[in-house]
C-alpha positions as CSV (number, residue, x, y, z in Angstrom):
1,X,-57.7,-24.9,-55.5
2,X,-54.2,-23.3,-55.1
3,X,-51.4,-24.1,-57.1
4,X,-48.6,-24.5,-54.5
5,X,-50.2,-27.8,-53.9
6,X,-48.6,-29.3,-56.8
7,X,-45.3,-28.2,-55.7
8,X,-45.6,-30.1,-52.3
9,X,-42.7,-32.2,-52.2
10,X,-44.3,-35.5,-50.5
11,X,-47.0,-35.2,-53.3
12,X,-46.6,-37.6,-56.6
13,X,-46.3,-35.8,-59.4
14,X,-49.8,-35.0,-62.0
15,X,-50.0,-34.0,-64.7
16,X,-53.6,-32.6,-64.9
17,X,-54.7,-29.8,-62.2
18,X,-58.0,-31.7,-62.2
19,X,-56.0,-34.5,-60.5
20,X,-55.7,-32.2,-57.2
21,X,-59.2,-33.0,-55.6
22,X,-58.9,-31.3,-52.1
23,X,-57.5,-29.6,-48.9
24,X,-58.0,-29.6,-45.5
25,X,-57.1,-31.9,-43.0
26,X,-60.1,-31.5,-40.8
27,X,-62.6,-33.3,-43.4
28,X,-60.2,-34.9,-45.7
29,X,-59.0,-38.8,-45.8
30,X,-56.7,-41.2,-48.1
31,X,-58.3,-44.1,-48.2
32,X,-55.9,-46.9,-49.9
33,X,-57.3,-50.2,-50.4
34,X,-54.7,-52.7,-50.3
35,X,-53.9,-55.1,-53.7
36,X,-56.0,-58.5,-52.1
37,X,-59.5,-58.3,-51.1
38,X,-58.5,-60.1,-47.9
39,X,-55.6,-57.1,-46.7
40,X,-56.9,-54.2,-44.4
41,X,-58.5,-51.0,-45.8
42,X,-55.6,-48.2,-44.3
43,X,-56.9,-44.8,-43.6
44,X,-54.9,-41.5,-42.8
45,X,-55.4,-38.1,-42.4
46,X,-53.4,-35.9,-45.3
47,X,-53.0,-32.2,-45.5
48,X,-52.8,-32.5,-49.1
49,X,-54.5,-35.4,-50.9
50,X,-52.9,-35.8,-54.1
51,X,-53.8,-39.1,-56.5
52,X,-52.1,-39.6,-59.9
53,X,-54.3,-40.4,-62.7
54,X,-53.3,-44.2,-63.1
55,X,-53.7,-44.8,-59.2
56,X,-57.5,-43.2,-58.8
57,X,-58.7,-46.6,-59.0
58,X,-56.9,-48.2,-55.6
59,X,-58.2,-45.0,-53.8
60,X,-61.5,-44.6,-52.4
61,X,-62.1,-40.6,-51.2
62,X,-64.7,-40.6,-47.6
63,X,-65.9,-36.7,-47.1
64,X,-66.9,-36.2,-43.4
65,X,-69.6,-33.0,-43.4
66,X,-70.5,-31.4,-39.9
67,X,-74.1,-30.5,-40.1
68,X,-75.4,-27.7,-38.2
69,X,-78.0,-27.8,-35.6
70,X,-81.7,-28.3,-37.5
71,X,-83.5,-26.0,-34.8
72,X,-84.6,-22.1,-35.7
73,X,-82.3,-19.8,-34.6
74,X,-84.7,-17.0,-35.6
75,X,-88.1,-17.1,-35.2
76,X,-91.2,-14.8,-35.8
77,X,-90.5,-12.0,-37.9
78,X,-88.3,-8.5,-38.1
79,X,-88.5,-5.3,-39.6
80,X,-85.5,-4.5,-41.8
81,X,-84.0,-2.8,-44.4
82,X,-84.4,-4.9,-47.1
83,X,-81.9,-3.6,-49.6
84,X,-79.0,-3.1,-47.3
85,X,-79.6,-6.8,-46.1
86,X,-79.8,-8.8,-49.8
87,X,-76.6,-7.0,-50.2
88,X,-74.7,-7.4,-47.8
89,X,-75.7,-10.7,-47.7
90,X,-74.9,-11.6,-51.0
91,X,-71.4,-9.5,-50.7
92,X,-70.8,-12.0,-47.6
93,X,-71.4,-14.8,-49.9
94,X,-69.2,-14.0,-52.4
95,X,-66.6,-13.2,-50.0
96,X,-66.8,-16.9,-48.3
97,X,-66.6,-19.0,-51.7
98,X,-63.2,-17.2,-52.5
99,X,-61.8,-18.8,-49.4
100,X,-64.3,-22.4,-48.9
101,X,-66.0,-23.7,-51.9
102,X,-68.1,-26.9,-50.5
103,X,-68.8,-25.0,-47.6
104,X,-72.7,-23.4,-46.5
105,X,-73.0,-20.2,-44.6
106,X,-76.3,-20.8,-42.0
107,X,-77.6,-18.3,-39.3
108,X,-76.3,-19.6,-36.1
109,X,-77.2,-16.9,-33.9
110,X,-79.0,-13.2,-33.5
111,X,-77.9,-10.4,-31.3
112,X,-80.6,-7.9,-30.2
113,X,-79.5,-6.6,-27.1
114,X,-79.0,-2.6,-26.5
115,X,-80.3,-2.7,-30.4
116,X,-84.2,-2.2,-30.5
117,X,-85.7,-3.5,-33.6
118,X,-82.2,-3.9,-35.6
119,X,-80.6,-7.3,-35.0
120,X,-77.3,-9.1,-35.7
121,X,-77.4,-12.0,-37.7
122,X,-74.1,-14.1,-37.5
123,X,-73.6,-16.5,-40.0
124,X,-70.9,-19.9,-39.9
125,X,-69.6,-22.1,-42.2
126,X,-69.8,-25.5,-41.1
127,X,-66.8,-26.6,-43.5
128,X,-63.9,-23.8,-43.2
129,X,-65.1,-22.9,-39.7
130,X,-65.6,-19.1,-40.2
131,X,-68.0,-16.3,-39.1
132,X,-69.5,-13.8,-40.4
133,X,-71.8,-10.9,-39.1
134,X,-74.0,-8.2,-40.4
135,X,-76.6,-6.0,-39.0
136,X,-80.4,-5.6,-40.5
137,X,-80.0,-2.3,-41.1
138,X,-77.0,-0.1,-42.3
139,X,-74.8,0.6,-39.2
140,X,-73.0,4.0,-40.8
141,X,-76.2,5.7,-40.3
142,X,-75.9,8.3,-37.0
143,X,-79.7,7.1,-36.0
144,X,-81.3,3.9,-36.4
145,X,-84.0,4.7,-39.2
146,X,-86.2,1.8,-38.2
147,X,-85.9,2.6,-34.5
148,X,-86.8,6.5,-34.9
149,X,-89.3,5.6,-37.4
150,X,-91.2,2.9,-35.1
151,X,-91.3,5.5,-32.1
152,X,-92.2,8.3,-34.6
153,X,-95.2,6.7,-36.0
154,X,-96.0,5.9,-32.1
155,X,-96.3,9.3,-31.5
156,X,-97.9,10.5,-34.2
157,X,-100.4,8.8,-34.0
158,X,-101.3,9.6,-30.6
159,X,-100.2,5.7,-29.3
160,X,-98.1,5.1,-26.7
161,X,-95.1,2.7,-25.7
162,X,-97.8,0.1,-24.7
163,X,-99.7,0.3,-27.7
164,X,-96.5,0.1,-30.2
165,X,-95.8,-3.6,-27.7
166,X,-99.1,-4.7,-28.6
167,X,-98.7,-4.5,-32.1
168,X,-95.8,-5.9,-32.4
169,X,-96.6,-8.8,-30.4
170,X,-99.8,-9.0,-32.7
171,X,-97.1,-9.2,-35.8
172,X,-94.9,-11.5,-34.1
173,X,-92.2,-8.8,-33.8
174,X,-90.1,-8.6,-30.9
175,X,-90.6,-4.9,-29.5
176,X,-87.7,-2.7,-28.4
177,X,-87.4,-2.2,-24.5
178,X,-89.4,0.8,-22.9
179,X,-86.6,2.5,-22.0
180,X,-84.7,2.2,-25.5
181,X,-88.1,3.9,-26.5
182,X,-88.0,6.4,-24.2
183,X,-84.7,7.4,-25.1
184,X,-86.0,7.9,-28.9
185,X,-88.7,9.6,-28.0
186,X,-86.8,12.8,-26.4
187,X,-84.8,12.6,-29.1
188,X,-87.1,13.0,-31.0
189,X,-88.5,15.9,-28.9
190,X,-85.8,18.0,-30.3
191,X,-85.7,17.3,-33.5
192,X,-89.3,18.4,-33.4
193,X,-88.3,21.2,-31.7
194,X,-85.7,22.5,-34.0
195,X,-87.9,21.6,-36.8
196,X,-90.8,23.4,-35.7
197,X,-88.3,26.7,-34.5
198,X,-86.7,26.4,-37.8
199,X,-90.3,26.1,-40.2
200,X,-91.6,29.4,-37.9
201,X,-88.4,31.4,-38.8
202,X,-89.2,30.8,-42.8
203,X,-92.6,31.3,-42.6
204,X,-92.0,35.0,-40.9
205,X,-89.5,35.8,-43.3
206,X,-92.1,34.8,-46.1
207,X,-94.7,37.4,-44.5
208,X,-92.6,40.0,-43.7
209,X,-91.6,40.0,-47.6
210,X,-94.7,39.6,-48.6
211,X,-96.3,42.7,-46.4
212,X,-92.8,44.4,-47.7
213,X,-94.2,44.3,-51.5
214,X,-98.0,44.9,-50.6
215,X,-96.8,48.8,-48.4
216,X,-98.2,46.9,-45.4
217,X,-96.1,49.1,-43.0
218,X,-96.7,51.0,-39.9
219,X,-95.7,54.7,-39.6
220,X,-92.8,53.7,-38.2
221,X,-91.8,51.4,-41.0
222,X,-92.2,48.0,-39.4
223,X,-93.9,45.6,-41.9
224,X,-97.8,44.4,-40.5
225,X,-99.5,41.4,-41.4
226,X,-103.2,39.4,-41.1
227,X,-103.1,36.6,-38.3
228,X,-105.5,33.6,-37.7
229,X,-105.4,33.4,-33.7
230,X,-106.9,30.4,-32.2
231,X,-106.5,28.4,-28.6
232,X,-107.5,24.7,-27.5
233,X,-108.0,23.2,-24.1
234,X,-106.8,19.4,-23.2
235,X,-110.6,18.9,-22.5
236,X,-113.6,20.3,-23.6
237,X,-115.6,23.0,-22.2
238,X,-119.1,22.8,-23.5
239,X,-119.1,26.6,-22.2
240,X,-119.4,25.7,-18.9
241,X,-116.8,22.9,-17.4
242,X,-113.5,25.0,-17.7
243,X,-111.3,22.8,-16.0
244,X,-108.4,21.6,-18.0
245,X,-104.9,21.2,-17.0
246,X,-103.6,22.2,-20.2
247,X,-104.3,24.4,-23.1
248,X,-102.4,26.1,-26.1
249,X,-102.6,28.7,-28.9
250,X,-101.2,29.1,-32.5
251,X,-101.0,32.0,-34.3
252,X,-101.2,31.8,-38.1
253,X,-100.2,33.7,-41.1
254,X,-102.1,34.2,-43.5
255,X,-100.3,34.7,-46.5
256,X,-98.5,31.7,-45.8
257,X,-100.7,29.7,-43.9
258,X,-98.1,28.5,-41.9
259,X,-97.5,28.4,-38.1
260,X,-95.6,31.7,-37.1
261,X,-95.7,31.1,-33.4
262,X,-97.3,28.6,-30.8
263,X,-97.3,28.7,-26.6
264,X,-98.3,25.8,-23.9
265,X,-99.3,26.5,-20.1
266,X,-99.6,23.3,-18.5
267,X,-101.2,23.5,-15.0
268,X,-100.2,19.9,-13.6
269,X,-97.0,17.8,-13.1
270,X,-97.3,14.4,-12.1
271,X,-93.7,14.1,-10.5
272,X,-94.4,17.3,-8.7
273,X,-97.7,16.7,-7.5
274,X,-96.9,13.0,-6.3
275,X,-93.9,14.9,-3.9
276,X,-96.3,17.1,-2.4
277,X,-98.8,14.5,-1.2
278,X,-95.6,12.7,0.0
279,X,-94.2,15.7,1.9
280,X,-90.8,14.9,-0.3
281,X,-88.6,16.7,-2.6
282,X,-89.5,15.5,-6.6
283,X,-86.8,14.1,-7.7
284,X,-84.6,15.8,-10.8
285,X,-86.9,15.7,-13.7
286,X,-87.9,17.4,-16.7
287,X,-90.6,19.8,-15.3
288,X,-93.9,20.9,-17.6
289,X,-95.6,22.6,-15.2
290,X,-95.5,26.5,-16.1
291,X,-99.3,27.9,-15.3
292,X,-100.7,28.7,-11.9
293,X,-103.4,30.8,-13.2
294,X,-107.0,30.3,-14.0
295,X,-107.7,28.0,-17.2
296,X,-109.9,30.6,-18.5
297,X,-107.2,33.1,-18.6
298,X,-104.8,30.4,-20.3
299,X,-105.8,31.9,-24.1
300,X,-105.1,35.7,-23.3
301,X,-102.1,35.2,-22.1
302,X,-100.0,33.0,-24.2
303,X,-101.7,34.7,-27.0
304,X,-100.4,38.3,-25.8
305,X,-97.2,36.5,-25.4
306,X,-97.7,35.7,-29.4
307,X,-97.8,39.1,-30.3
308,X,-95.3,40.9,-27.8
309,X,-92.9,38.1,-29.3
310,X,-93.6,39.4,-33.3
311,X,-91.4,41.9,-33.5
312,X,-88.2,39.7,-32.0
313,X,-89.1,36.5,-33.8
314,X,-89.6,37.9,-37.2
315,X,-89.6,41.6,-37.3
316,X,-93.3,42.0,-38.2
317,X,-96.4,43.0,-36.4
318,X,-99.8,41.6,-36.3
319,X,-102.0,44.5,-36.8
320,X,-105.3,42.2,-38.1
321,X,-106.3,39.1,-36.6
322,X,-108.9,36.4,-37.5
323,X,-110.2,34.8,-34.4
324,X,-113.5,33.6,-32.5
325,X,-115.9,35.6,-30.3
326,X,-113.9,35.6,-27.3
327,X,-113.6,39.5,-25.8
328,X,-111.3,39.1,-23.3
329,X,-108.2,38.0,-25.4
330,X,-108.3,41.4,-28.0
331,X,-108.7,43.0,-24.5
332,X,-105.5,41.6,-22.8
333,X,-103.9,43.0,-26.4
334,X,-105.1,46.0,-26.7
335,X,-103.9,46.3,-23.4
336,X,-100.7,44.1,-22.6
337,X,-98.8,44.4,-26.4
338,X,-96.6,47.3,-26.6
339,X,-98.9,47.9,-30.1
340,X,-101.6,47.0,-29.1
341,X,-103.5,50.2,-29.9
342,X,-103.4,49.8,-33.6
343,X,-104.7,46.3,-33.7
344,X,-107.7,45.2,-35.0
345,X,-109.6,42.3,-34.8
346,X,-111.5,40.6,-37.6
347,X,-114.4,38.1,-36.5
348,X,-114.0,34.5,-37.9
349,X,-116.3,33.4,-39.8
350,X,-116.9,29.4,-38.6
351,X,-117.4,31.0,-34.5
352,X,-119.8,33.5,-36.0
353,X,-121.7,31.2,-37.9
354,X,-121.6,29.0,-35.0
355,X,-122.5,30.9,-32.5
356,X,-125.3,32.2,-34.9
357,X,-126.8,29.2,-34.5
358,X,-126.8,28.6,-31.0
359,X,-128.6,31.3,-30.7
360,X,-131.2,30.1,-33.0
361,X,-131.4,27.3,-31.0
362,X,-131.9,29.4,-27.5
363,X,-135.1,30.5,-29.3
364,X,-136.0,27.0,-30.2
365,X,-135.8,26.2,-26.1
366,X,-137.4,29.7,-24.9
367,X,-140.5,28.8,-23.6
368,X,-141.7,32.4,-23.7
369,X,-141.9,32.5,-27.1
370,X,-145.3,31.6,-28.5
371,X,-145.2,27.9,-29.0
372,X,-146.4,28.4,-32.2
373,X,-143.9,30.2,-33.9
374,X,-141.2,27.7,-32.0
375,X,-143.0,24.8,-33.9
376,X,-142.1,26.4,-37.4
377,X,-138.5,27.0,-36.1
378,X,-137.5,23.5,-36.6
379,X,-133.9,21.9,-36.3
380,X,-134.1,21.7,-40.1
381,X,-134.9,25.3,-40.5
382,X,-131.6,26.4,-38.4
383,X,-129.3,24.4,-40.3
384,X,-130.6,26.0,-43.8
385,X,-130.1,29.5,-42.0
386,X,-126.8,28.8,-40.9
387,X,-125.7,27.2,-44.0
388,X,-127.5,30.7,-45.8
389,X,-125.3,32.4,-43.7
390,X,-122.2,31.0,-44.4
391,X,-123.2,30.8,-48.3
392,X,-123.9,34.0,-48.7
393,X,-120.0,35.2,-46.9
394,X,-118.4,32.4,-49.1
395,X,-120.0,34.0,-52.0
396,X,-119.3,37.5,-52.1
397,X,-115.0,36.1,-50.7
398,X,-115.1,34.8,-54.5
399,X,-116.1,37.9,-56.2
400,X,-113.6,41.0,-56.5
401,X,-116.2,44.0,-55.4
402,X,-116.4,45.1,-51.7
403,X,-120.1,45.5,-51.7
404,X,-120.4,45.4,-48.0
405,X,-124.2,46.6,-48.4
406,X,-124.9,43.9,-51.0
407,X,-123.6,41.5,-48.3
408,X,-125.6,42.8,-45.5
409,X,-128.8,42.5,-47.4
410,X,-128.2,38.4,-48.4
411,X,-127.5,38.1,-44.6
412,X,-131.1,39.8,-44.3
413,X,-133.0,38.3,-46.1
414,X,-131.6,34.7,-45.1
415,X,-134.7,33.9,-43.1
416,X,-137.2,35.3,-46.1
417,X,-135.0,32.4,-48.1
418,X,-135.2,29.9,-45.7
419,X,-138.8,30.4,-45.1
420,X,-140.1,30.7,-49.1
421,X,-140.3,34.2,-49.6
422,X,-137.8,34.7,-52.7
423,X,-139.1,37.7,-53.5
424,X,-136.3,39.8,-52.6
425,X,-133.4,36.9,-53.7
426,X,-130.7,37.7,-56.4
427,X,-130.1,35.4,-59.1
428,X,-126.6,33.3,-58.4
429,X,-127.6,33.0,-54.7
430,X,-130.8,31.6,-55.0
431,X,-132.6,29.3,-57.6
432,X,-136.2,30.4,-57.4
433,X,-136.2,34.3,-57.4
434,X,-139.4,35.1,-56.5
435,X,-140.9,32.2,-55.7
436,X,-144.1,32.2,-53.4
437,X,-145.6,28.5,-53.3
438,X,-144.3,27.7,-49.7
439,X,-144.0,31.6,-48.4
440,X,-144.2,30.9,-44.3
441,X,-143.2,34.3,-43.3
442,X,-146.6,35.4,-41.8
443,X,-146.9,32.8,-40.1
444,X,-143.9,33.8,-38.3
445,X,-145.0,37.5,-38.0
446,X,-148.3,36.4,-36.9
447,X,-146.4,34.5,-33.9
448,X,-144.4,37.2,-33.3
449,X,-140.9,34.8,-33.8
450,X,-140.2,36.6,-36.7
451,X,-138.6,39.4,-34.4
452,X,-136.4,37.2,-32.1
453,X,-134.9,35.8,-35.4
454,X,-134.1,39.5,-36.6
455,X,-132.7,40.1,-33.2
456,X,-130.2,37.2,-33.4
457,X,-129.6,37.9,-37.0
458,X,-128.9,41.9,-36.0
459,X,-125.9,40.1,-33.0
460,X,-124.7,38.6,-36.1
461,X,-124.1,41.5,-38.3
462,X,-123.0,43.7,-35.9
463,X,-119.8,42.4,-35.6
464,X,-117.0,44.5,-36.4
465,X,-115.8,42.4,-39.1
466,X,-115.8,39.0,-40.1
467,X,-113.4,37.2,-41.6
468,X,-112.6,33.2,-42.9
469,X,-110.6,30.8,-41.1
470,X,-108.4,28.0,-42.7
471,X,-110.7,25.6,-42.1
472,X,-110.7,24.2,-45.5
473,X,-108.7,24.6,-48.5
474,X,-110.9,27.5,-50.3
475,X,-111.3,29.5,-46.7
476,X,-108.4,31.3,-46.8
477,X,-109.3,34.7,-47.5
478,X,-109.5,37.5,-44.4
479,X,-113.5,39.9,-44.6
480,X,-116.2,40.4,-46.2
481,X,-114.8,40.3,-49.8
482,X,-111.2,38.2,-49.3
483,X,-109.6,39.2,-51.9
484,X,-108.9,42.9,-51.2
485,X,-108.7,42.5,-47.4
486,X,-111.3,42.5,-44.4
487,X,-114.0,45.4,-44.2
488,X,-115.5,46.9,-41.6
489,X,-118.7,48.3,-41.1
C-alpha cells in the first residue's frame, strides 16, 4: 500500500491503515448495495477504493483476475546455468512484489533466435501488467560458455555437427543452427591454436633450463636435448597401402614430456578439387592443402622441418632422438638440418620390440624352414620372447648401472628362457634358475630353427641404441639403462 492514499481528498476519512484495501482501477470495483433489498446493486470503477470501518458492511468488494493462457510456452528441456538462473529469477521476484503484491509472474514467451543453446525467458504479470526478461545463462560473459562448451565436447570427441543434432534431439533439446556451430568451431580453432603455440613455448623453455643445469651444451654453447620423434598417417599402412591424404609428426621432450613442436601436410582439398573437375575457379576459402609430394616422404619432411625450427622456437637443439625403425627420416636430418651431423638417433624400444616379432613371425610362415622346428615356434612362444625382450630392457631402465653387456646377455638368452633352458638365467629375471624339466632347445638345434631365431635376435641387438618411448607412465627413460642417458654399443 502507499500512504498518499489516505490523503486523497474524495476519500472518507479512516482511521486504521488496514481500512485501505486496494488500488488499481483496472481490477478494482465499489460495489454499494443499496439500504432495501428491492433497490439496485450500483457498481463503479474507483481509482482509490476507500471504506470506513462502520460502512464495510453495505460494501461488497468483486476482484476481477486475468488468467493467463494454460498452454506450455516451453517445452522439452534446455541446458542452462543453473545458478545464474535461480538467481536472477528470484532477484526478478523480489523486484515485482515491491511494485504488485497479488500479482503472478508466468513464462509467456522464449527467445532463441541468433542464441544457440541460451534462451530468453520473458516473464508477465497478469495483474500490474509488467515484463520481465532474463537470459539462461549470464549475458556479461564475452563467450557463451554453454555454446563453446557443447561444440567443444563435439569436437573432442571426434563427433561432428550431425552427431551433436542427434543427441540433442534424443534429449529433447533444441540444437543450435549448423552455422551458429560452425562459427564456434573456428573459434575455437584459434583458441586451440594459441593454446597449443603458447603450451610449446613453456615446455622449450623448461628443456632448455633443464639441459642448462645438466652441461647439456654444444661446443658452441647452445643447450641440446633428448627428443621422442614419431609420425601418423590419416589411414593405415599395414606396410604396404601408403596412400593417405594426410599425415603428421610431433616431436617430444623428454624431460618434460610435453609437445615441443608438431607439423601437418595434407595432400587433398575438397573445395579445390571439386573446382578442378568443374573447370572453375574455388571459391575464397580456407585452404588445407599444403603437400604435393609422395605420402611416404610426408614423415621426413615435416620432421626435418621439426628440428631446423629448434633453434628459433626455443633456442635448443635436438642432438638425441627416440624414434622407430624408419632410415630414411635420420637420413633427411643428417642431411637437411643445419646440425644435423651431431645428431644421434636412439632406437625406440615398442618399434624394436615390435618389429622383433614380426620377424619371428616371418619364420613362423617360411616354408623353407624344417617344418619341424616351425611347429615348436608357436604363436605362444613369440609372445613370451617378445615380452622377454621387453622385460629384460624395462629391467635393467630401473636399475642405476650401465651394464650394457649384462643387458646383451638377457637379450641372448631370451629364447633359452622361453624354451626351458634356465640354466644360464639370473635370479630377479627369472624364477626358476636352472631349471631343466621342459628344456626344448635341442629340439630346436636338431631342426636347425634354433639359428634363424639367433639371426633375428642378432637384427635386434644390433641396433645402435635403443631407447623407451612414453607409451606408458613408467616408459619414460631414453637407453639401455634410463636413468643416466642412452648407450650405445
Amino acid at each position: 500500500y502507499n500512504e498518499d492514499l489516505l490523503t486523497v481528498s474524495s476519500a472518507p476519512t479512516c482511521d486504521k491503515i488496514e481500512d485501505v484495501l486496494m488500488r488499481n482501477p483496472s481490477w478494482c470495483h465499489k460495489v454499494y448495495k443499496g439500504p432495501g433489498p428491492s433497490e439496485p446493486i450500483i457498481t463503479r470503477s474507483v481509482e482509490y477504493g476507500v471504506i470506513p470501518s462502520d460502512e464495510c458492511d453495505r460494501y461488497v468488494l468483486e476482484c476481477e483476475k486475468e488468467l493467463p493462457n494454460s498452454h506450455k510456452v516451453i517445452e522439452g528441456n534446455r541446458v542452462v546455468e543453473l545458478n545464474y538462473v535461480i538467481q536472477e529469477t528470484l532477484r526478478l521476484q523480489k523486484k515485482h512484489y515491491q511494485l504488485c503484491t497479488l500479482g503472478d509472474l508466468v513464462v509467456t514467451e522464449e527467445i532463441r533466435k541468433g542464441s544457440g543453446l541460451v534462451s530468453t525467458i520473458v516473464l508477465w504479470c497478469h495483474i500490474c501488467k509488467r515484463s520481465y526478461s532474463f537470459q539462461t545463462e549470464d549475458p556479461k560473459k564475452n563467450v557463451s560458455g554453454i555454446n563453446l562448451g557443447h561444440v567443444w565436447g563435439t569436437l573432442a570427441t571426434g563427433s561432428t555437427y550431425e552427431h551433436s543434432a542427434e543427441l540433442m534431439s534424443c534429449m529433447n533439446i533444441p540444437t543450435m543452427p549448423q552455422k551458429q556451430f560452425q562459427k564456434y568451431e573456428l573459434h575455437l580453432g584459434e583458441v586451440w591454436k594459441t593454446s597449443l603455440w603458447e603450451s610449446m613455448e613453456n615446455a622449450g623453455k623448461r628443456e632448455r633450463n633443464h639441459a642448462l643445469e645438466k652441461s647439456n651444451v654444444c661446443q658452441d654453447g647452445t643447450p641440446w636435448i633428448t627428443v621422442y620423434v614419431d609420425g601418423s598417417w590419416s589411414k593405415r599402412s599395414y606396410g604396404t597401402n601408403y596412400n593417405a591424404l594426410s599425415g603428421m609428426v610431433g616431436i617430444i621432450g623428454r624431460y618434460t614430456g610435453e609437445l615441443l613442436f608438431i607439423a601437418v601436410r595434407n595432400k587433398f582439398c575438397c573445395i579445390c578439387a571439386r573446382a578442378v573437375n568443374k573447370d572453375i575457379e574455388p571459391p575464397p576459402h580456407t585452404c588445407y592443402k599444403n603437400w604435393d609430394g609422395s605420402t611416404t616422404s610426408m614423415e621426413a619432411d615435416m620432421a626435418v622441418q621439426g628440428f631446423n625450427m629448434s633453434e628459433e622456437m626455443h633456442g635448443i637443439r635436438y642432438c638425441k632422438f627416440v624414434a622407430d625403425g624408419d632410415s630414411s627420416v635420420f637420413a633427411k636430418i643428417k642431411t637437411n638440418v643445419s646440425y644435423g651431423n651431431i645428431v644421434k638417433k636412439v632406437e625406440c624400444t615398442n618399434h624394436a620390440i615390435k618389429n622383433y616379432g614380426k620377424h619371428l613371425r616371418q619364420i613362423k610362415k617360411d616354408t623353407s624352414i624344417n617344418i619341424e622346428g616351425r611347429k615348436l615356434l608357436t604363436i605362444n612362444h613369440i609372445e613370451k620372447l617378445t615380452r622377454r625382450a621387453k622385460g629384460s630392457i624395462y629391467e635393467h631402465s630401473q636399475t642405476e648401472e650401465n651394464n650394457v653387456q649384462l643387458l646383451k646377455e638377457d637379450l641372448q638368452n631370451g629364447i633359452n628362457h622361453v624354451f626351458g633352458d634356465h640354466s644360464k638365467c639370473r635370479e630377479g629375471i627369472c624364477n626358476i634358475v636352472g631349471g631343466q624339466s621342459n628344456n626344448k632347445v635341442p629340439q630346436l638345434k636338431s631342426s636347425s630353427i634354433y639359428n634363424h631365431l639367433k639371426g633375428k635376435l642378432r637384427l635386434f641387438l644390433n641396433l645402435p641404441a635403443i631407447g623407451i618411448c612414453p607409451k606408458k607412465k613408467k616408459f619414460r627413460s631414453v637407453g639401455f639403462v634410463s636413468k643416466k642417458g642412452p648407450l650405445t654399443n
